[in-house]
N, C-alpha and C positions, 0 to 999 in steps of 0.2 A: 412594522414588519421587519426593519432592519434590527431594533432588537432583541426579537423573537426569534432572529437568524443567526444570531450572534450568542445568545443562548442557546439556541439548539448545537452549533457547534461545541461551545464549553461542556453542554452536560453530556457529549458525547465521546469525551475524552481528544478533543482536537486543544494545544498549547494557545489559548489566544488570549491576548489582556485586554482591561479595557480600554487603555491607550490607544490600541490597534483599532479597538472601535470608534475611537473619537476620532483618527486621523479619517477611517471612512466616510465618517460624517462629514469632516472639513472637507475630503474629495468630494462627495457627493454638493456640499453645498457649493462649491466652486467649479463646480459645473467639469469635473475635469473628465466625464467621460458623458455622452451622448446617453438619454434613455432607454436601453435594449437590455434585454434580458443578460446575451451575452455577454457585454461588456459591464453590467456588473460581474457577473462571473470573474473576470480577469484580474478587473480591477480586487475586487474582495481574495482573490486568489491571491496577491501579488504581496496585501497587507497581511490576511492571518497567516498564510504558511510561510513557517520561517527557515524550515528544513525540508528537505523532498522527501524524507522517507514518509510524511505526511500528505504528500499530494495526491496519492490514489486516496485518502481518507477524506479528504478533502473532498473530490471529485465524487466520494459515494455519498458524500453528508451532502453536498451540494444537491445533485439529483435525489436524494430521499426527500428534502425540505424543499423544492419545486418541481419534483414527478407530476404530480395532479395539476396542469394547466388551465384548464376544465376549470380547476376549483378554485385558483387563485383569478382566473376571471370573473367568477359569479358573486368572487367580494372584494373586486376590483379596488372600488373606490372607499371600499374601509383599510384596505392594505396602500395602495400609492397616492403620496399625497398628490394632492391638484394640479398644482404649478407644475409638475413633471408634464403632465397629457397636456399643459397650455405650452411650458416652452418647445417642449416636440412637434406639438401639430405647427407653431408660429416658425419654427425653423426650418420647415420640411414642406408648408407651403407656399407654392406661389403666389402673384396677386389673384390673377385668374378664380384660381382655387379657394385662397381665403373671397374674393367674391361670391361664390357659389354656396361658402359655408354661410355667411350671413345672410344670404338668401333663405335657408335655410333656420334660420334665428338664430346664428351667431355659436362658436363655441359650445358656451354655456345652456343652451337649449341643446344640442347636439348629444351631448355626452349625460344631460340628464335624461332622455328620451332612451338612450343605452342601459344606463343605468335601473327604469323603469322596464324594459322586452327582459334584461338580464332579470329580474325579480320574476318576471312572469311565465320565459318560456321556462319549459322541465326538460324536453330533448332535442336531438339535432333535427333543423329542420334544412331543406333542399329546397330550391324553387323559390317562387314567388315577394312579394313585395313590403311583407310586414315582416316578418320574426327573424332574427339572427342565426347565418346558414350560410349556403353556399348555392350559384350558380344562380342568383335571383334579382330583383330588384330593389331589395331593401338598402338602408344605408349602412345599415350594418352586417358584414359578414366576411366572405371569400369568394370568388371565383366569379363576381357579378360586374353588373354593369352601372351602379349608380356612382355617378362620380363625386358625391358630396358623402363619402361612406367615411366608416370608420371599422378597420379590416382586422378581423379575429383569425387568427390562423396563419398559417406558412404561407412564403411567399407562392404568387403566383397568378392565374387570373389576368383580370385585367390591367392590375396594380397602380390602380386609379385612387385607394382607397385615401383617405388624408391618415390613417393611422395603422400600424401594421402592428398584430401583439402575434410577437414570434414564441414558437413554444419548444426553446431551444433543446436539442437532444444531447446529452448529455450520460454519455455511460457510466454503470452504478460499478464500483469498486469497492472491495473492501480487503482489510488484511487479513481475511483467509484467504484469498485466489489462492491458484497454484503460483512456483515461484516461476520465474525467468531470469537468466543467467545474470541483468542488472539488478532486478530485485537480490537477489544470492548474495553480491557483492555488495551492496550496502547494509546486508543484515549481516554482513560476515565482517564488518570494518569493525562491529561494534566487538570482535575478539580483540582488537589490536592494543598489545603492551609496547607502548615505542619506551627504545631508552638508545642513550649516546653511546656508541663504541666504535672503536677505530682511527682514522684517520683525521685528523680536523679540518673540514674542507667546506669550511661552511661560516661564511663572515656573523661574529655574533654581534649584533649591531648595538643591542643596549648595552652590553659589558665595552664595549669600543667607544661609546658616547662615555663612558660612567669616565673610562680609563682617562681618555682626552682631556675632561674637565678638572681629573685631578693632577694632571701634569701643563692644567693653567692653556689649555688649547693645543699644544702639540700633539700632533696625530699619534693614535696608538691602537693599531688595529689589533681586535681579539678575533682568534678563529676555534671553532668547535666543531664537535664531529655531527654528520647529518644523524639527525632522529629515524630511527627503523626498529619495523616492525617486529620485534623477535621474540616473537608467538611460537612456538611450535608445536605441529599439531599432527596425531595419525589417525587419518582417515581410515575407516573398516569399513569396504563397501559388501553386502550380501547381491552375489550375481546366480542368476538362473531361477527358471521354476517361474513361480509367481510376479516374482520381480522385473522378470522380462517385459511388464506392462509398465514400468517405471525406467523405461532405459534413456529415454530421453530428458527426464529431468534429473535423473542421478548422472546424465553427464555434464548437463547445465551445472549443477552442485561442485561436482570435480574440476570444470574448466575454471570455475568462480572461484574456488578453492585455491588451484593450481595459481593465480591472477593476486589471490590477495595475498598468502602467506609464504614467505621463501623459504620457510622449514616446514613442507609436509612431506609425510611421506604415506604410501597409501599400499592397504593389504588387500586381500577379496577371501570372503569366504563363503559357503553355501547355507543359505535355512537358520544355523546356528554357530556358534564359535564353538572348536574341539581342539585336539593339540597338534592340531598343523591350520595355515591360511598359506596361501601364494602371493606371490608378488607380481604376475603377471599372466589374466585369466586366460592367454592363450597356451600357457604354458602350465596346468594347472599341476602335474606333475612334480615341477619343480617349487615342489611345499618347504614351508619355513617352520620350523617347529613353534610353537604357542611360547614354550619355554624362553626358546632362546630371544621373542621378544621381549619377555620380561625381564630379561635380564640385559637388555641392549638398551631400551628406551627408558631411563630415569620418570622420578615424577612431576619433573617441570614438563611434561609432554602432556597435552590435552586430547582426548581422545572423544572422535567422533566418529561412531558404529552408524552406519544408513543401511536400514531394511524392515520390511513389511513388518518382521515378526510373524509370519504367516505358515504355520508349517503346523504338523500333528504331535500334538503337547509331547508326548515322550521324547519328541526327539531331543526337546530340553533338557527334558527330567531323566531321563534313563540310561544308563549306559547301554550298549549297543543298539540306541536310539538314531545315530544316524543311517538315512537312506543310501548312504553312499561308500561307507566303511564300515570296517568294528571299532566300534570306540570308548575302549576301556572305562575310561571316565567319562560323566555326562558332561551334557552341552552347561548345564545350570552352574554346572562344579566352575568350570573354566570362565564360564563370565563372572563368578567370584572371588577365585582368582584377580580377575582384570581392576576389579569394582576396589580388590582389598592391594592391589600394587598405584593404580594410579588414581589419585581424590580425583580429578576432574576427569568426567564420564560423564554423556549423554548421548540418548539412543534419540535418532529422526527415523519417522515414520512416513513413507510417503500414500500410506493407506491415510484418509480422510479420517479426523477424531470421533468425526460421530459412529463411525462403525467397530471402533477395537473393543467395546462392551460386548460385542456378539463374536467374537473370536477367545477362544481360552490361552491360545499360547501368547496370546498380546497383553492376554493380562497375568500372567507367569513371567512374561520379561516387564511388565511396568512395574509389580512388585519386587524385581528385583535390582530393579532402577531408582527404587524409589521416589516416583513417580518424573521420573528424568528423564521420560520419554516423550519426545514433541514432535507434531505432525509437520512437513515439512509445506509449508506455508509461509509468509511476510512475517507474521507474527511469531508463530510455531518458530523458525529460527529464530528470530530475536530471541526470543526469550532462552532459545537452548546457547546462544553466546554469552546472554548476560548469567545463564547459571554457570558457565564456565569458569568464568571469573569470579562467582558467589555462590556457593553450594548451595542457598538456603533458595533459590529459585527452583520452583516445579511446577508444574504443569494440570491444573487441573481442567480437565474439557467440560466441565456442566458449568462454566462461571461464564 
């Protein structure tokens, strides 16, 4: 079972070695955690995930390969070895109790009698004294009264049982959820270009060792400037209309934004880009020409557009296509513009990937993104950070 568990992780794109499995092993055989569902969970948790951006993958791989409880009880004893049910039940009962189990024919009569109701019964049964259930008198089940049991199911009951198989609940994850401001921020570290400039205020401990040794031990401190982040990045956010049902994760995005990078600066514009955006949506009056940012923001600027893409295709394609002005030039013309000033562009989607094949302007701006459009998900941003920094990254949603 453990390593059908360890492959199912690997072939599911979780980073784990086999070293990692042999140390579980070595826990496992050294006894360092108590037989429970849970506390494998933790422990296995602690060894394969070596980075958290991997812990809700974790946590869905986990609950995908022990969802069915049900099923990994009815082959119990082909999945956990022996010695697990002897040293649990041995350290869990009393004398009393192990009295009662040998009464009963010891152990090993115990758990092959289990073994035998598990082959036989097909559903849940309630009541009474034979089949494995609840609220009865058999030895095996939940919520009874035989104190020589061996207890299936959550706690509760009389909790007389000598064996408790918990079916621990464990929420399914995966990296499509939607984001949340720390999800944001760990998918957004992965834009970070650190380089040294400024001040030296930062003891360099191996050039200070290096130095020391070559002046024979006398002290020689070296200092360097701290490493930072200097990304810079303009945010394009689309506000109003449609987008109105995304206000709260487009502001998660921008606090997370505002949090990681200390050169952004952020525009707003409506449905489509034309030749004015604002700079502050209470103010939307006070527009900035299209122009004059291309000619303000150089190409070391990365730009990241967030919006639905959701509007009626002309507004892209046509001039006097927007709902809100006349606009000489189309929306299409200006985001090529944008595409042909600065190389690194990507458009976030916070509409879901499976639905932008049934919308036409979603796919009149992915074509002219080149498919550089990513839903705005765990994943969906990673990858539009790693295309940041590598053009050759894109997006396809049927993979």
């Amino acid at each position: 079972m453990f390593l059908d568990f360890f492959l199912y992780l690997k072939n599911n794109k979780l980073p784990v070695t086999i070293t990692e499995y042999l140390t579980l092993l070595e826990a496992l055989d050294k006894d360092v955690i108590d037989y429970e569902v849970e506390e494998f969970y933790f422990l296995s948790k602690t060894i394969f995930v070596k980075n958290e951006i991997f812990l809700e993958r974790y946590d869905y791989l986990f609950g995908q390969f022990f969802k069915d409880i049900s099923k990994v009880a009815a082959d119990i004893f082909a999945n956990i070895p022996e010695d697990w049910l002897k040293k649990k039940l041995e350290k869990e009962l009393s004398d009393e109790e192990k009295a009662k189990v040998e009464a009963m024919g010891g152990l090993d009569e115990l758990t092959k009698r289990l073994k035998e109701l598990l082959e036989e019964q097909k559903e849940r049964h309630e009541g009474g004294n034979k089949w494995i259930g609840t609220a009865g008198t058999s030895p095996f089940g939940n919520n009874g009264y035989n104190p020589e049991g061996i207890k299936i199911g959550k706690e509760g009951g009389q909790r007389s049982a000598v064996r408790v198989w918990e079916s621990g609940e464990f929420k399914n994850y995966d990296d499509d959820v939607e984001l949340n401001t720390r999800n944001i921020k760990m998918a957004l570290k992965r834009l970070r270009i650190l380089t040294r400039e400024g001040i030296e205020d930062e003891l360099d401990l191996e050039e200070t060792i290096n130095e020391t040794s070559r002046n024979a031990g006398m002290l020689d401190i070296k200092m360097r400037a701290t490493r930072r982040n200097k990304v810079k990045v303009l945010l394009l956010l689309d506000v109003g209309g449609s987008m109105d049902d995304h206000i709260e994760l487009c502001a998660e995005l921008f606090s997370a934004a505002k949090y990681q990078f200390k050169n952004l600066e952020q525009l707003y514009f409506h449905n489509c880009i034309y030749e004015t955006m604002w700079k502050d949506n209470d103010r939307r009056n006070d527009r900035v020409s299209t122009w004059e940012i291309l000619h303000k923001y150089n190409q070391d600027w990365k730009i990241i557009i967030v919006g639905d893409a959701s509007m009626a295709p002309y507004e892209i394609t046509s001039s006097r296509g927007s709902i809100e002005h006349y606009n000489e030039e189309s929306g299409l013309s200006w985001l090529e513009k944008i595409k042909t000033h600065f190389p690194h562009v990507v458009w976030l989607n916070p509409v879901s990937a499976g639905y932008w094949q049934y919308t036409q302007s979603i796919k009149i701006i992915r074509d002219w993104s080149e498919n550089r459009m990513f839903p705005l998900t765990i994943s969906g941003l990673t990858l539009a950070m790693k295309c940041l920094k590598n053009n050759k990254i894109r997006f396809d949603e049927h993979k």
